[in-house]
N, CA and C of each residue as an Amber inpcrd file, in Angstrom:
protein
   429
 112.2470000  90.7810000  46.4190000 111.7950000  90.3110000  47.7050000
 110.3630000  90.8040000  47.9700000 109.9650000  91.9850000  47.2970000
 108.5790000  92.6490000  48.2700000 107.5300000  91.5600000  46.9560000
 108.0220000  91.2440000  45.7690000 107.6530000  90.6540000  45.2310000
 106.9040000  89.4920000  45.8600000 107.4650000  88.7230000  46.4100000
 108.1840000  86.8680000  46.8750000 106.8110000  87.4070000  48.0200000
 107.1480000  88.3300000  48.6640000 105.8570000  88.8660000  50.4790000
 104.4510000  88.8280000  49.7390000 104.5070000  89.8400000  48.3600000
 103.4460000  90.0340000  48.4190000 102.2200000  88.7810000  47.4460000
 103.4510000  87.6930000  46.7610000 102.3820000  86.5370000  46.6820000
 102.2950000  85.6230000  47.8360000 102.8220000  85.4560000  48.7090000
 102.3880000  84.7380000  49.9220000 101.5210000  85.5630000  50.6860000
 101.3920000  86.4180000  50.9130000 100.3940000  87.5390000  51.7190000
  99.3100000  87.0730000  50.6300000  98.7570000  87.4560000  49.7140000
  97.6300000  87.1000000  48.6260000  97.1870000  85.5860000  48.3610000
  98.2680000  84.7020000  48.3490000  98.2820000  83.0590000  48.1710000
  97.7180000  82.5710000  49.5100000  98.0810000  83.1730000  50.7130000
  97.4180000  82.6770000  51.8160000  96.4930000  83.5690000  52.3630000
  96.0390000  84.5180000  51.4840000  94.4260000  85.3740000  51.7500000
  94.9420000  86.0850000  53.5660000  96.2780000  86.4650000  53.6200000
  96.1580000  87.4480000  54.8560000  95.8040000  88.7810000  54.5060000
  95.8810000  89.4050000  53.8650000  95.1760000  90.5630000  52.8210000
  94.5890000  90.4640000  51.8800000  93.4010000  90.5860000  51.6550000
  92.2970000  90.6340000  50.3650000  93.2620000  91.3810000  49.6640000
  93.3330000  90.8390000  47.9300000  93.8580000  91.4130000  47.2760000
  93.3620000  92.9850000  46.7520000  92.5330000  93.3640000  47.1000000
  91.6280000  94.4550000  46.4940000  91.6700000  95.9160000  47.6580000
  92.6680000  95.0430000  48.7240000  92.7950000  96.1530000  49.5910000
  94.2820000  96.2140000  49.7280000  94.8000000  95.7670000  48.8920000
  96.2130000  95.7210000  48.8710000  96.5840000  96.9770000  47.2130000
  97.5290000  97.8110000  47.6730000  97.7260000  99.1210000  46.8130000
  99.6640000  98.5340000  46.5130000 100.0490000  98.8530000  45.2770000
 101.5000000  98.4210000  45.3320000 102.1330000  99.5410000  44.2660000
 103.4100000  99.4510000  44.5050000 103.6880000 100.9920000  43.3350000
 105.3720000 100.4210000  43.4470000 105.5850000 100.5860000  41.4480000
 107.4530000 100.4380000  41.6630000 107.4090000 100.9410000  40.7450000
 108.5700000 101.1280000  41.0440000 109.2740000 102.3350000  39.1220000
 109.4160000 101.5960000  38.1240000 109.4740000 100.4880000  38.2280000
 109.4050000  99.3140000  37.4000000 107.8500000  98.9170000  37.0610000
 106.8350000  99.0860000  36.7000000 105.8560000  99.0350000  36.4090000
 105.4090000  97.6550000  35.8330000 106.1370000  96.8270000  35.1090000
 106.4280000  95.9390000  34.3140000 106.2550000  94.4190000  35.2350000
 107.1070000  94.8900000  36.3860000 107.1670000  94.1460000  37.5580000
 105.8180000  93.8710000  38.5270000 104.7970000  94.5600000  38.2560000
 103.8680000  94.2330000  39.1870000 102.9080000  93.8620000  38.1990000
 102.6860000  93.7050000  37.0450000 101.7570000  93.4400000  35.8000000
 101.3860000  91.8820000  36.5280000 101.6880000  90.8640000  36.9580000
 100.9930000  89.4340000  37.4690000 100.4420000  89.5510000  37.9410000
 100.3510000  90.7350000  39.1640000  99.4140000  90.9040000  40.8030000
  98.1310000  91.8490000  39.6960000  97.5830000  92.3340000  38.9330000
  97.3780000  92.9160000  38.4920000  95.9460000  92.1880000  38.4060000
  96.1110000  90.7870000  37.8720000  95.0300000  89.7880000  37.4910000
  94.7420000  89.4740000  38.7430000  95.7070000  89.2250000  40.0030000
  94.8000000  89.4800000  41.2140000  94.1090000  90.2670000  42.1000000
  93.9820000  91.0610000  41.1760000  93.3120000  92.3420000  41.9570000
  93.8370000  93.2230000  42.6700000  95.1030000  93.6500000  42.8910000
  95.5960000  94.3290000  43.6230000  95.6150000  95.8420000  42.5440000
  95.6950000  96.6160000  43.3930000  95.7870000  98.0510000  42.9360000
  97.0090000  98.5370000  42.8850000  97.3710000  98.9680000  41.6820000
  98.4710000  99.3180000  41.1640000  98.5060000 100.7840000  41.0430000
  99.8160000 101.1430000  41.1080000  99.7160000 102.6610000  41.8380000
 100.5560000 103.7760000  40.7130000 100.3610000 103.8790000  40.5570000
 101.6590000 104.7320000  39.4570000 102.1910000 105.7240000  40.2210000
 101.4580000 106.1400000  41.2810000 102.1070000 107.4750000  42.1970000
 101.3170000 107.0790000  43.9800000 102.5440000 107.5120000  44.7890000
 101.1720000 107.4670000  46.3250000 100.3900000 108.8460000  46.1560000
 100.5300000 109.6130000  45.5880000  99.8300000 110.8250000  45.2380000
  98.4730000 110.9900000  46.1180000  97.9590000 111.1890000  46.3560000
  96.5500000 110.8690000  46.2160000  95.7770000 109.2940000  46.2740000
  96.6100000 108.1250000  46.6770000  96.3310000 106.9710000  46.5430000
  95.3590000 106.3590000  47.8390000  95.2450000 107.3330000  48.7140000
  94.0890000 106.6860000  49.8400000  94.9250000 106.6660000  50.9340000
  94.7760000 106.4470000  51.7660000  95.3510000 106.0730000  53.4140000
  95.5090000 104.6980000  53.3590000  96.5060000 104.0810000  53.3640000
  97.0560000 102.7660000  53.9960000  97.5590000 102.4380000  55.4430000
  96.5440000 101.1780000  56.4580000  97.5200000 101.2390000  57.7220000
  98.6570000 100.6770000  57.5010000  99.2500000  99.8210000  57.1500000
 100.7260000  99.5530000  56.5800000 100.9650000  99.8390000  55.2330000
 102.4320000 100.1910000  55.1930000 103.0930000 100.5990000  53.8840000
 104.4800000 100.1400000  54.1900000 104.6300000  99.1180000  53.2000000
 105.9120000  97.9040000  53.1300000 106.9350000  98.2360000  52.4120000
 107.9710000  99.0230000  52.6890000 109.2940000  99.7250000  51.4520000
 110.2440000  98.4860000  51.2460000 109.7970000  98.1790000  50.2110000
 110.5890000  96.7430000  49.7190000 111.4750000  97.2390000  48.4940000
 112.2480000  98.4760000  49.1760000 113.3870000  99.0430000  48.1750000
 114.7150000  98.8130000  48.8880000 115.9790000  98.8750000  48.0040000
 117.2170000  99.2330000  48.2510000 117.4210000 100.3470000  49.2390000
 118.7700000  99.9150000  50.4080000 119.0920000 100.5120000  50.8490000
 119.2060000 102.3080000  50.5260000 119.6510000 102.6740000  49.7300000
 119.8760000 103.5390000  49.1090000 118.1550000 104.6330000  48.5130000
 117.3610000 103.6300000  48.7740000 116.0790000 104.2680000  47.8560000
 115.4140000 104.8580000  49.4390000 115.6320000 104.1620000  50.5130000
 114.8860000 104.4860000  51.3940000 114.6390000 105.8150000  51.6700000
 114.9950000 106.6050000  51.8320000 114.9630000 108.3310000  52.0710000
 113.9620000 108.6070000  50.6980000 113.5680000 108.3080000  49.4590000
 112.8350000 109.1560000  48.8160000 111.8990000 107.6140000  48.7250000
 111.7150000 106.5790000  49.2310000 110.5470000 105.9570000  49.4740000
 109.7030000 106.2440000  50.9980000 110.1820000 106.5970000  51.3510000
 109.3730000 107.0420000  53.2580000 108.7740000 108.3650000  51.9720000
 110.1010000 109.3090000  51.3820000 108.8510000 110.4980000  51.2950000
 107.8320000 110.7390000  50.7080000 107.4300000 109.7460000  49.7540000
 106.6210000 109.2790000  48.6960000 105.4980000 108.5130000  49.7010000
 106.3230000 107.2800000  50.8200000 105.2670000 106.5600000  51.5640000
 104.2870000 107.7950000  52.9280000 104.6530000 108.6500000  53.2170000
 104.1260000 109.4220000  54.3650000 102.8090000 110.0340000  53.9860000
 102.8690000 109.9840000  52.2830000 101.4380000 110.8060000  51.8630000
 100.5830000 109.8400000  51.7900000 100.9550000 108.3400000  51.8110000
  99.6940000 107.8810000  52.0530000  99.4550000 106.9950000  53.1000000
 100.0990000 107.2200000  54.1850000  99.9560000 106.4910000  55.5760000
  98.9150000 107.0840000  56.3700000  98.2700000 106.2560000  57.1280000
  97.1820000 106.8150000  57.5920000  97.9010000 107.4120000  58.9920000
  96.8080000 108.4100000  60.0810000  97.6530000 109.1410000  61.0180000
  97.7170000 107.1250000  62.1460000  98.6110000 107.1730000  62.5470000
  98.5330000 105.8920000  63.7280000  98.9500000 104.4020000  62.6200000
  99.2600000 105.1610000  61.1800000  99.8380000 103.8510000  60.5240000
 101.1850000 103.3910000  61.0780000 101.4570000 102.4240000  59.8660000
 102.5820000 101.4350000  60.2760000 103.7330000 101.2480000  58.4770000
 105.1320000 102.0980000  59.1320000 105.9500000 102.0040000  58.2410000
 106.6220000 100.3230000  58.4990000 106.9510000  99.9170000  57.3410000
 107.6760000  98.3270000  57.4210000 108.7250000  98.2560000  56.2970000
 109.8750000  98.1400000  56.8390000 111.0580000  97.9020000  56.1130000
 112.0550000  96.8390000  55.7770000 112.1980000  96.6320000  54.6990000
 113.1710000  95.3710000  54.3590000 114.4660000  95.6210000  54.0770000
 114.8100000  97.1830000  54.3730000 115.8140000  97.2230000  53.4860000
 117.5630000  97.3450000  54.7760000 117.8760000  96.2870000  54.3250000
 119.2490000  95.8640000  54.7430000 120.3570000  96.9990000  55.5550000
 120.6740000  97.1440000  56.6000000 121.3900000  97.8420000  57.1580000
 121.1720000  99.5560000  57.2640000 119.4900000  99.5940000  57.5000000
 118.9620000 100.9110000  57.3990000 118.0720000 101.1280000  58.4790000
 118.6250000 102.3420000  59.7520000 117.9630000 101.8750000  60.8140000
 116.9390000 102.1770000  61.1450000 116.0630000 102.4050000  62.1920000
 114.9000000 102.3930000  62.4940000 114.5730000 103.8000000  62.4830000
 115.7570000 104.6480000  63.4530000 116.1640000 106.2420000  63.2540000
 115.9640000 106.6740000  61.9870000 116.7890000 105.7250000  61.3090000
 116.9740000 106.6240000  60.1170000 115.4780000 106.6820000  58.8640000
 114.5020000 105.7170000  59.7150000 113.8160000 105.3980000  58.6310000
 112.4530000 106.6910000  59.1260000 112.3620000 107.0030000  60.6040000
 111.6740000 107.8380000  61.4410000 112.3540000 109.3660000  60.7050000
 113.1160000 109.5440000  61.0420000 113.6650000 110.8100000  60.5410000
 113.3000000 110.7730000  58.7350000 113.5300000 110.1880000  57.8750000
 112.5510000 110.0750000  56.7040000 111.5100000 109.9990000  56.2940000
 110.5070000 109.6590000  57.3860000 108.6510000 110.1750000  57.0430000
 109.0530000 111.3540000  57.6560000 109.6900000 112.3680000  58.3710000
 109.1680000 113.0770000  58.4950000 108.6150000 113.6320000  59.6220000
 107.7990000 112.7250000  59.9880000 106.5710000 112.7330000  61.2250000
 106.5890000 111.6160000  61.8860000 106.1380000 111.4060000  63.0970000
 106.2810000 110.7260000  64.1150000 105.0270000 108.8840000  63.6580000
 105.6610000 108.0440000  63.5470000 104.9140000 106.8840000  63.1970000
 105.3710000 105.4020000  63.4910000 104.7370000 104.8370000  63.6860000
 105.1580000 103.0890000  63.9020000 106.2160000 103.1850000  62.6170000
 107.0550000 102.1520000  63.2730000 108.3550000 101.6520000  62.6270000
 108.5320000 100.4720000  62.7010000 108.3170000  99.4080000  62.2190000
 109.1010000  98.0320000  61.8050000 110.6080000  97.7510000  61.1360000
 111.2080000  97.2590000  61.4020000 112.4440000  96.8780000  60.4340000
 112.7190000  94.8990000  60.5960000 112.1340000  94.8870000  59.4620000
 112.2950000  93.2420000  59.1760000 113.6480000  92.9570000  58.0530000
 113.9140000  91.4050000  58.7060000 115.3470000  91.0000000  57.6920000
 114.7810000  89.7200000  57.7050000 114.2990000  89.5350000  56.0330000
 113.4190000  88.2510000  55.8490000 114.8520000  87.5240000  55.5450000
 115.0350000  86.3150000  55.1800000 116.0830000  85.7800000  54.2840000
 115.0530000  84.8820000  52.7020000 115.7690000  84.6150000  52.2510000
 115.3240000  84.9160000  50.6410000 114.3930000  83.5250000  50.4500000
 114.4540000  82.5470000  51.5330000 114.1040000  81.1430000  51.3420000
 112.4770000  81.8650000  51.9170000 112.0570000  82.5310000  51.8930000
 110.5590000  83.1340000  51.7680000 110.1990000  82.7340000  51.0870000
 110.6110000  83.1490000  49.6500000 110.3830000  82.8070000  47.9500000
 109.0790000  81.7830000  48.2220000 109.9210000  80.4300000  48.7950000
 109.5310000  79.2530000  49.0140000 108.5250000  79.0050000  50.0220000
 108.0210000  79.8490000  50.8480000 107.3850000  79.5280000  52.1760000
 108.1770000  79.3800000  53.4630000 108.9920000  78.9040000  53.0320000
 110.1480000  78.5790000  54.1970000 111.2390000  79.6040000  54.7670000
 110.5910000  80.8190000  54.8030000 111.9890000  81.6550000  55.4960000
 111.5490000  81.8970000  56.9330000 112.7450000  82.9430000  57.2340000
 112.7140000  83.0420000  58.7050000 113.2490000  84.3970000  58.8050000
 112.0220000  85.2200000  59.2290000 112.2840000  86.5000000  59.4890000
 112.7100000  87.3620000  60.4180000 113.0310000  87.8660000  60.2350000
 113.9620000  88.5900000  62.0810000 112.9710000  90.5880000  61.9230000
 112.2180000  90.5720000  63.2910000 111.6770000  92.0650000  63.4170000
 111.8720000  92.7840000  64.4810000 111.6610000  94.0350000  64.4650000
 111.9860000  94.5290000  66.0060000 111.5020000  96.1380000  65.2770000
 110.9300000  96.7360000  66.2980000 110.2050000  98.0650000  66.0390000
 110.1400000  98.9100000  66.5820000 109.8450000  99.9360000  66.7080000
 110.1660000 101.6720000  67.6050000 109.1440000 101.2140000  68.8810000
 108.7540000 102.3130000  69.3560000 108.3140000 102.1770000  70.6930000
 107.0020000 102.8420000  70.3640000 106.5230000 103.1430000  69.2120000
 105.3890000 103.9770000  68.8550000 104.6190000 102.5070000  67.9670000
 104.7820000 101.7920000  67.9770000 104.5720000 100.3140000  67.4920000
 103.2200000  99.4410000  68.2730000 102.2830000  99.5130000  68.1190000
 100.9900000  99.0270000  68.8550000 101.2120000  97.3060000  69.0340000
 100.8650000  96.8620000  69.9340000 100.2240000  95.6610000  69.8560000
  99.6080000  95.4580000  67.9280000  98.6560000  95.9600000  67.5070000
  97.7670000  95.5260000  66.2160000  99.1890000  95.7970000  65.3710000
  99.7660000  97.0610000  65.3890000 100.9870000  96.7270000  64.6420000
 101.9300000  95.3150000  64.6400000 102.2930000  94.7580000  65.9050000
 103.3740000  93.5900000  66.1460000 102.5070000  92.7290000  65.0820000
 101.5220000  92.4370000  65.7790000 100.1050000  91.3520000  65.0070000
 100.0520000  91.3230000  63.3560000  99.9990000  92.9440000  62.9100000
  99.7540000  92.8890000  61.4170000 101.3580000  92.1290000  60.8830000
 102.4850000  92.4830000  61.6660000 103.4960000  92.2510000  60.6700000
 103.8090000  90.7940000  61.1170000 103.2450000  90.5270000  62.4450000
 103.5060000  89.0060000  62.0490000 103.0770000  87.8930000  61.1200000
 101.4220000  88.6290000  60.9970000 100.8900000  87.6680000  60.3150000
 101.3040000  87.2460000  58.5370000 102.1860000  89.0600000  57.9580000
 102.1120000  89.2100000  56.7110000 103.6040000  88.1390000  56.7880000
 104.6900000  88.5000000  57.7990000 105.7590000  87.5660000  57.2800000
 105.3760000  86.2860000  57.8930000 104.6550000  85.9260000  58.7810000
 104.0100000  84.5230000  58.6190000 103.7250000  83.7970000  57.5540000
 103.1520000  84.5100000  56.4420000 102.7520000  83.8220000  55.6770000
 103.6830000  83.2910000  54.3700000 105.0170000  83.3150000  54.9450000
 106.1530000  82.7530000  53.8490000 107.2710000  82.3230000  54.7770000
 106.4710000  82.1200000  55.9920000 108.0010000  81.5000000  56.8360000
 107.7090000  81.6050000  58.7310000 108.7470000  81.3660000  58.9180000
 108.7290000  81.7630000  60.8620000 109.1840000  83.1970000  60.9960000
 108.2260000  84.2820000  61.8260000 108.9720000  85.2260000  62.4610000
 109.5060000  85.1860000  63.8280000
């Protein structure tokens, strides 16, 4: 799925590819975006400050993807989650530290352009936050 977001986000130029950073344990898996310029991450280590950071993992991965994602969120960033029956609490209490929270439930007809996303977010959530995440799942469907 973070796959399916992140060529419609790039295919419809809502993020320059060159400011877009991506990282999976699967390495293999992001080798296409590669020729588009996106920055490939082998670690958030040290990877720069991002205002959004999109955990397009399994339920189950979320707790050691927030702790991996918090080192490179900028202070006043924006966490965004896809992952299925994982709550907003629970995703706050996993950075750690106090930050915007999204929790989106795309359905899979994204792939295509055509999905329809469902969002709703903490109360630490800006206006420019609502805006950024509409525009990124805009660009593969209705939010």
């Amino acid at each position: 799925m973070g796959s399916a977001i992140l060529s419609r986000v790039i295919e419809r130029g809502v993020i320059p590819a060159d400011r877009i950073g991506v990282r999976d344990t699967d390495a293999a898996k992001l080798e296409p975006f590669k020729k588009e310029g996106v920055r490939l991450l082998p670690s958030l280590a040290g990877c720069g400050l991002f205002e959004t950071v999109l955990l397009c993992v399994k339920p189950k991965d979320i707790p050691a993807a927030c702790g991996e994602a918090v080192n490179c969120m900028a202070d006043g960033g924006l966490a965004v989650s896809i992952a299925a029956g994982v709550t907003i609490g629970s995703i706050e209490s996993a950075l750690g530290r106090s930050a915007a929270v999204c929790r989106v439930m795309p359905n899979i007809n994204l792939i295509s352009g055509a999905g329809m996303s469902a969002v709703c977010f903490n109360s630490a959530a800006t206006a420019a936050h609502k805006k950024s995440v509409s525009e990124i799942f805009s660009s593969a469907g209705d939010v």
